[in-house]
N, C-alpha and C positions, 0 to 999 in steps of 0.2 A: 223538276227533273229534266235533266237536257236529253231529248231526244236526240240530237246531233251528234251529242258528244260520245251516248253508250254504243252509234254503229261501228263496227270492227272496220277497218281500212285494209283491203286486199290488196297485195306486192302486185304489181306486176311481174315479168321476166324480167332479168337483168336489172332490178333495183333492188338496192341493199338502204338499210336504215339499222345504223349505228346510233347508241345513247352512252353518250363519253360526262357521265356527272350527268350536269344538267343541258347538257348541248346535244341534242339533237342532229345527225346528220343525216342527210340521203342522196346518194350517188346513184346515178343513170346513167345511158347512153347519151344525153345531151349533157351532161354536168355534174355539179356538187350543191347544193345550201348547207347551210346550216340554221338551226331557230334554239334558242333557248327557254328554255320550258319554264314555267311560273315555277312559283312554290305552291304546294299542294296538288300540284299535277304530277302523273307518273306515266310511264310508258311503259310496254309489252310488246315485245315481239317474237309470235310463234308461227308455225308451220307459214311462211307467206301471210299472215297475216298483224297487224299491228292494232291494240287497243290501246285506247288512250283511257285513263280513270284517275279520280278523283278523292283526294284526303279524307274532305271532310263535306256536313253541308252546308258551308259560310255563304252566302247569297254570294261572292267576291269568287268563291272558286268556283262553287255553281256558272255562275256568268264565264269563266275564263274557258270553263271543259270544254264547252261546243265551239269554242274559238279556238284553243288549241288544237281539237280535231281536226277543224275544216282550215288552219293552216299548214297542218302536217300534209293531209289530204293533198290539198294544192302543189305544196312540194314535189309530192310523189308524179303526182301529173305534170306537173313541170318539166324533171328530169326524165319522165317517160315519153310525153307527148308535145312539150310546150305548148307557148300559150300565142295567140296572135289578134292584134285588134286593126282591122280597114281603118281606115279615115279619105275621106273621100272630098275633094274642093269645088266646090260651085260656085261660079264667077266667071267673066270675061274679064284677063287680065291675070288672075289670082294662079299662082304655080308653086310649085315645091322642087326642090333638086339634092339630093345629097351631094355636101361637098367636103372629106374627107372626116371626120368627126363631127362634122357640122348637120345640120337639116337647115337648108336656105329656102326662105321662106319668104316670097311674093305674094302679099296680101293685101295690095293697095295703098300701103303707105311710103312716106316718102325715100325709105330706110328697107334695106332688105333687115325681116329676122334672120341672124343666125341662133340656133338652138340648137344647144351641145346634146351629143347623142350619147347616153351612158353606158358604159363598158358594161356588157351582158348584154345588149341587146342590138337586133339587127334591123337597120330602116333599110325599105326599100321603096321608088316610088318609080312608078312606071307611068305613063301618058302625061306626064307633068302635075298631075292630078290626083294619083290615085296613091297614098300611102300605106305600107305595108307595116306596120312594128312585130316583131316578133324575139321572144324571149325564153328564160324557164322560169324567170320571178314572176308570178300573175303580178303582185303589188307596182312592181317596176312597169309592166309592161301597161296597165291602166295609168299608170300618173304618168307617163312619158306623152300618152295619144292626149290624156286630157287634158294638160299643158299644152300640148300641140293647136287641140281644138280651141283652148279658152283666148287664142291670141285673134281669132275672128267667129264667136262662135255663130252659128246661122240665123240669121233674121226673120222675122218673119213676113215680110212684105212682098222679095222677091224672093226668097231661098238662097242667099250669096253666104257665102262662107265656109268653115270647114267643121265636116259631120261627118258621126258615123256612119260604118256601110246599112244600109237598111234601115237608119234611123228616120222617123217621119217626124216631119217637120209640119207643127198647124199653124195652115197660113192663116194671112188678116185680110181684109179688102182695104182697099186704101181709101182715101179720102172723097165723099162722091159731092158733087157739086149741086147745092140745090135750088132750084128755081123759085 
């Protein structure tokens, strides 16, 4: 039984959620998605509220319901409130710069990164350091930072590299000399 999938999902204000066939849509104040819905999945939408349910008990749709809920879910929070991930650079030397679809990226190699910035989402980075991603697609807006991060991700010797805000990094000691 999917716990996940039997919670009802509350509208906010100003978001709508249309079901055209099997397409899914939800419109906000910041945007539009759309998601298409498996087979054996169904939707409901009454008084502000949205249920998502279930055909049959095939282990395959079982598995799918709590996934479909908590992507619709996300949706909704998307177009309601977006989604935003820090990323944060540690280094002497190491910067970031938006340069017009690009995220240019000084991370000590010979070669600046350029890395394309996807239409939906907005970087910002401020102290040369501090990156912002912000979006309505949670999915987009996690593989844009984690790409970002995997091009230096943080060490653990000195902390050099680029991580999330708040993320704790365990250090090592380094190599001790013995007499």
């Amino acid at each position: 039984m999917s716990r996940v999938g039997l919670k009802p999902i509350s509208l906010p204000e100003k978001v709508a959620v249309k079901l055209d066939g099997r397409t899914v849509t939800v419109e906000g104040p910041k945007g539009k998605l759309d998601f298409s819905l498996p087979e054996g999945i169904s939707l409901t939408n009454e008084d502000n509220t949205v249920v998502v349910s279930r055909a049959s008990e095939q282990r395959e749709i079982r598995a799918l319901h709590g996934t479909a809920r908590s992507l619709i879910n996300n949706m909704i929070l998307g177009v309601s409130q977006g989604f935003v991930k820090d990323l944060e650079i540690h280094g002497v030397g190491l910067r970031a710069a938006v340069k017009g679809q690009d995220l240019d990226l000084s991370l000590g190699r010979s070669h600046p990164l350029l890395h394309p910035i996807p239409s939906g989402l907005t970087v910002t980075v401020n102290e040369n350091t501090k990156i912002k991603v912000e979006g309505i697609d949670k999915q987009l807006v996690g593989q844009f930072a984690a790409e970002v991060r995997g091009y230096y991700p943080p060490e653990p010797y000195k902390g050099k590299g680029v991580r999330y805000a708040g993320e704790h990094i365990r250090r090592k000691e380094g190599k001790s000399v013995g007499k």
